[in-house]
C-alpha positions as CSV (number, residue, x, y, z in Angstrom):
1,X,0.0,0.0,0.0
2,X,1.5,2.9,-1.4
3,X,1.2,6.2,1.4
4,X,0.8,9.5,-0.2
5,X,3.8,11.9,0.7
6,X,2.5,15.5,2.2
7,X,4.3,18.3,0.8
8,X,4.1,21.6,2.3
9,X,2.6,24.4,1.0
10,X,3.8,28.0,0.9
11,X,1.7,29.9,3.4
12,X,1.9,33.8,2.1
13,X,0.4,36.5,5.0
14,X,-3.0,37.6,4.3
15,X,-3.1,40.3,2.5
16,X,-4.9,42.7,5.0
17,X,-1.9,41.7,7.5
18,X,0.6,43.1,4.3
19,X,-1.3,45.9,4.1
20,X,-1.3,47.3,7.6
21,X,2.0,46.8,7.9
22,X,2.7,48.7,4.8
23,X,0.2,51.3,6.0
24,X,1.9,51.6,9.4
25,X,5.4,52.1,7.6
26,X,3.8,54.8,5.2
27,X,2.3,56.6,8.3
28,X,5.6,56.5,10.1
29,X,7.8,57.7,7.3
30,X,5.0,60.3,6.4
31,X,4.8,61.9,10.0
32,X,9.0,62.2,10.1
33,X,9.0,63.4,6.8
34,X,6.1,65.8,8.8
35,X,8.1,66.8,11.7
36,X,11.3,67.3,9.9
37,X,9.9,69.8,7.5
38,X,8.2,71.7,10.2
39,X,11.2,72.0,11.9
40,X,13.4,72.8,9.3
41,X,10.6,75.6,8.5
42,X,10.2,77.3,11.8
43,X,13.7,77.0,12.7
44,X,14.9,80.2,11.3
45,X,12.0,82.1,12.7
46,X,12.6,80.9,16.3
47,X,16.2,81.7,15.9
48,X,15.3,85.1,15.6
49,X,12.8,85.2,18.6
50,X,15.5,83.5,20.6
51,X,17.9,86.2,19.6
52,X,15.5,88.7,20.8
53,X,14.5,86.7,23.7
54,X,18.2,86.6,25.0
55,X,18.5,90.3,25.1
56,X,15.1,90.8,26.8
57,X,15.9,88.3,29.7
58,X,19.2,89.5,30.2
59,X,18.4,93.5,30.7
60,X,15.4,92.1,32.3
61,X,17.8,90.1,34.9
62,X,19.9,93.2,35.3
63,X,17.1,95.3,36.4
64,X,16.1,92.4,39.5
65,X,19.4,93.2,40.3
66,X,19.0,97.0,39.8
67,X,15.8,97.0,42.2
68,X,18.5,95.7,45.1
69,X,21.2,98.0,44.7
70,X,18.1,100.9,45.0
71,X,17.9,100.5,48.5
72,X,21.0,101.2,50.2
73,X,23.0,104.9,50.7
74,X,26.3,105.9,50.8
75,X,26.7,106.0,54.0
76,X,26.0,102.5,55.2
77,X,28.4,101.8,52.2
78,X,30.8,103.8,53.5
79,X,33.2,103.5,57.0
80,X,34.3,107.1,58.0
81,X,36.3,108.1,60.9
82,X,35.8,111.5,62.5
83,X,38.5,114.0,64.4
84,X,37.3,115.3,67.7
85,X,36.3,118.6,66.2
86,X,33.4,116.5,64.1
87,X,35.3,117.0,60.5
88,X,36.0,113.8,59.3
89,X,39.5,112.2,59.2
90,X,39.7,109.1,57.0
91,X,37.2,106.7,54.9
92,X,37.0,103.7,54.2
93,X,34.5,101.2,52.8
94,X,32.5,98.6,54.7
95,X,33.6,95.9,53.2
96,X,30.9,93.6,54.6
97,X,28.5,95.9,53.4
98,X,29.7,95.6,50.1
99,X,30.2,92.0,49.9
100,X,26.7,91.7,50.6
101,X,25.2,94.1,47.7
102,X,27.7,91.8,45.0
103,X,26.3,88.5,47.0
104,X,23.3,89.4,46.6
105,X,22.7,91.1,43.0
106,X,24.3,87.7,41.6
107,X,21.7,85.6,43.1
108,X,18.7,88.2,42.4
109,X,20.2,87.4,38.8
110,X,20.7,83.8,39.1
111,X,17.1,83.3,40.7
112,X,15.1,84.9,37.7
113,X,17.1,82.5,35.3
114,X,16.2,79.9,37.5
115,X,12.4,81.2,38.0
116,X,12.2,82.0,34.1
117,X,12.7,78.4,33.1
118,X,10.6,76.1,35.7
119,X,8.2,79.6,34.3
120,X,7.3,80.5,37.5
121,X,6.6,84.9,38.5
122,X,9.1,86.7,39.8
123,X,8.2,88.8,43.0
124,X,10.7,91.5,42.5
125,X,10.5,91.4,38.7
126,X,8.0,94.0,38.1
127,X,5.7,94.9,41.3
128,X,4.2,97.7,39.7
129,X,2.5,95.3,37.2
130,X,-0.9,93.7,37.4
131,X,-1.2,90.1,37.6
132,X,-1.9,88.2,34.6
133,X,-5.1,86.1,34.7
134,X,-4.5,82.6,34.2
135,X,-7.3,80.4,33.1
136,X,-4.9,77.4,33.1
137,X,-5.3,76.8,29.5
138,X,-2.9,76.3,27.4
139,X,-3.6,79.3,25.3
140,X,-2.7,81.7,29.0
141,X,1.0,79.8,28.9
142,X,2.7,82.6,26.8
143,X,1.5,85.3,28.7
144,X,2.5,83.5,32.5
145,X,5.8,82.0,31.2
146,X,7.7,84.3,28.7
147,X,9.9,81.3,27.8
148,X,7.1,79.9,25.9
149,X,6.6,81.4,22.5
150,X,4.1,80.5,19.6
151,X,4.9,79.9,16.5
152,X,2.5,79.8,13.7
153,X,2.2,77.1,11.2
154,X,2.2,78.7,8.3
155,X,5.9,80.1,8.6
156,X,6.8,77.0,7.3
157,X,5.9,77.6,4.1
158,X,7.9,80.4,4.0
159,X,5.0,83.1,2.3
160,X,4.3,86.4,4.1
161,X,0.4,85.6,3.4
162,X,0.3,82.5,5.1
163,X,2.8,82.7,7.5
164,X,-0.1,83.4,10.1
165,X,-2.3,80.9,9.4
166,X,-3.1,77.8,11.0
167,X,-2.1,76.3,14.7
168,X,0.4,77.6,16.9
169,X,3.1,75.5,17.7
170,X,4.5,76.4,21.5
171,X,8.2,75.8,21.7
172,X,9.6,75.9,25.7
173,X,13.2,77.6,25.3
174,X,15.4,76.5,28.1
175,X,18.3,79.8,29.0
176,X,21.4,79.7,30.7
177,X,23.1,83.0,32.1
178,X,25.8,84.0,34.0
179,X,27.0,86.8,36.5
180,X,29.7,89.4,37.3
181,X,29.2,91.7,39.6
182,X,31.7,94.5,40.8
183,X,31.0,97.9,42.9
184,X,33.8,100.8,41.8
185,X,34.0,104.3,43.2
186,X,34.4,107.4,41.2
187,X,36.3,110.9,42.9
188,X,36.5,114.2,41.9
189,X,37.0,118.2,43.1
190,X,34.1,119.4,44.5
191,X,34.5,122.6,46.4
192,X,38.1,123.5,48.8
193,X,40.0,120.7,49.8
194,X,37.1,118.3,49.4
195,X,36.0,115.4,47.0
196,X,32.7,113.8,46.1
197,X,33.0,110.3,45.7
198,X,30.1,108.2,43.8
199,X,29.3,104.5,43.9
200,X,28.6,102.4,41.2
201,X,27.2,99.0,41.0
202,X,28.7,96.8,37.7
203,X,26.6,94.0,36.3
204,X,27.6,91.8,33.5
205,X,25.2,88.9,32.1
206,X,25.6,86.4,29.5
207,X,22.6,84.6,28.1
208,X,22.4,81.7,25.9
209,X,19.4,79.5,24.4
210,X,20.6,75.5,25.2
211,X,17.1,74.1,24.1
212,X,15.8,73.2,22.0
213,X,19.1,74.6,20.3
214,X,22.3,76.4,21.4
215,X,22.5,79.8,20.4
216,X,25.4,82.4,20.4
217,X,26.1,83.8,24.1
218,X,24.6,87.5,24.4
219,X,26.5,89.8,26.9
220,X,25.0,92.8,28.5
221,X,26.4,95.1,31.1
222,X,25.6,98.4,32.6
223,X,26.7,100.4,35.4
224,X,23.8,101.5,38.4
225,X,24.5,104.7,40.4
226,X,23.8,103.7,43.6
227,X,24.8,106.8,46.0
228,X,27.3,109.4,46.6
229,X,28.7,111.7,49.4
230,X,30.9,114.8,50.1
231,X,33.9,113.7,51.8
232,X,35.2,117.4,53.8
233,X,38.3,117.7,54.3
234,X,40.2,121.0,56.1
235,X,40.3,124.4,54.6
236,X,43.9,126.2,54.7
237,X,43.3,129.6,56.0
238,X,44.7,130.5,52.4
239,X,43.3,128.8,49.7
240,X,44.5,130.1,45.9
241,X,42.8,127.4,44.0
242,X,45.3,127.1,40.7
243,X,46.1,130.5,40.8
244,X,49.9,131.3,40.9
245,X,51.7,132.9,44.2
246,X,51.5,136.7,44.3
247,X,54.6,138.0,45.6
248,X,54.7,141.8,46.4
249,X,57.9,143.3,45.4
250,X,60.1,144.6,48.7
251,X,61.0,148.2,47.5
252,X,57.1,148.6,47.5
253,X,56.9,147.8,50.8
254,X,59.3,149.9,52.1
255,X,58.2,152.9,50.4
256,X,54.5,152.2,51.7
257,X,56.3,152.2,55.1
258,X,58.2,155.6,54.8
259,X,55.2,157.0,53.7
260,X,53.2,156.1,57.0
């Protein structure tokens, strides 16, 4: 008795299974495709804002600092020793006080950097503004967190017409800044035998955009008057300013004398 031999057939996937899987590779090529354009659209336009944004936050950084320096006067600043007779004899700076004022400016700075990206509001940033009302939405997240910017869809096609049409992409950008802080003193003349001397608070600040790219580091600086104060010292019974020495001839004397 003969046995029939079973050969195996060729099973081929359904072709629904073929077709999803085709689908699903279409849809993921399709939506990086997607992203990448977008990207590559908007990119130049966020550049910009992030230029401008690095300027913003680091004048707005110096001015927390600013707000600080406001509140003290020169003489808390400054350590003078008097003579018995009340005029003053030598000064020097307290040099405790003025650690503290550089201490403290660099972490007013380093707080709204660290504030401005976990987007939380600064207290000292600008009382005399009104509070923003936040619906919790994400429409309100611009106004509450300035690191949050919107960019339209339509800038990626690169027309003027369209570049405000369609959604609004929000993009979180992530700064980095850093401090220097110095307090100098400036003399001059001011009246007989006396100087003014004026105090000013340095601050330096570099900014830079580390997500979601790295930008060039901005640097701003300015200088904050903070006080100043007469420092007296004794005036000569004879005082000449710059003028030269008179001297009065002898013979003229004499013959003022013989004529008494």
């Amino acid at each position: 008795m003969l046995r029939q031999r079973r050969f195996g057939k060729n099973r081929s996937s359904p072709p629904g299974k073929n077709a999803l899987i085709i689908t699903m590779v279409l849809f993921s090529v399709f939506v990086a495709g997607s992203i990448w354009i977008i990207d590559e659209g908007i990119k130049p336009t966020l550049m910009e804002i992030a230029t401008i944004k690095t300027d913003e936050f680091a004048t707005r950084a110096i001015n927390s600092a600013v707000r600080f320096a406001e509140n003290y006067d020169f003489e808390e600043m400054a350590d003078i020793t008097y003579k018995e007779d009340g005029s003053p004899a030598v000064y020097n700076w307290n040099q405790a006080m003025i650690n503290e004022i550089n201490r403290v400016a660099t972490d007013r700075v380093e707080e709204f950097f660290l504030k401005m990206n976990r987007g939380e509001p600064l207290e000292f940033d600008n009382p005399l503004q009104e509070p923003i009302e936040n619906s919790g939405g994400a429409e309100d997240l611009p106004k509450v967190d300035p690191t949050v910017v919107e960019i339209p869809l339509g800038q990626v096609t690169g027309n003027s017409v369209l570049a405000n049409l369609g959604p609004k992409i929000p993009v979180n950008l992530e700064f980095v800044g850093n401090v220097r802080t110095n307090i100098y003193q400036e003399e001059r003349e001011w009246g007989i035998n006396s100087s003014w001397v004026s105090l000013y608070l340095y601050v330096e600040v570099d900014v830079q955009v580390v997500i979601p790219f790295t930008t060039e580091i901005t640097t701003v600086h300015t200088e904050i008057y903070m006080d100043g104060g007469a420092i007296m010292g004794e005036v000569p019974e004879f005082y000449g300013g710059n003028n030269p020495n008179i001297a009065v001839p002898r013979e003229d004397i004499q013959k003022d004398l013989q004529d008494e």
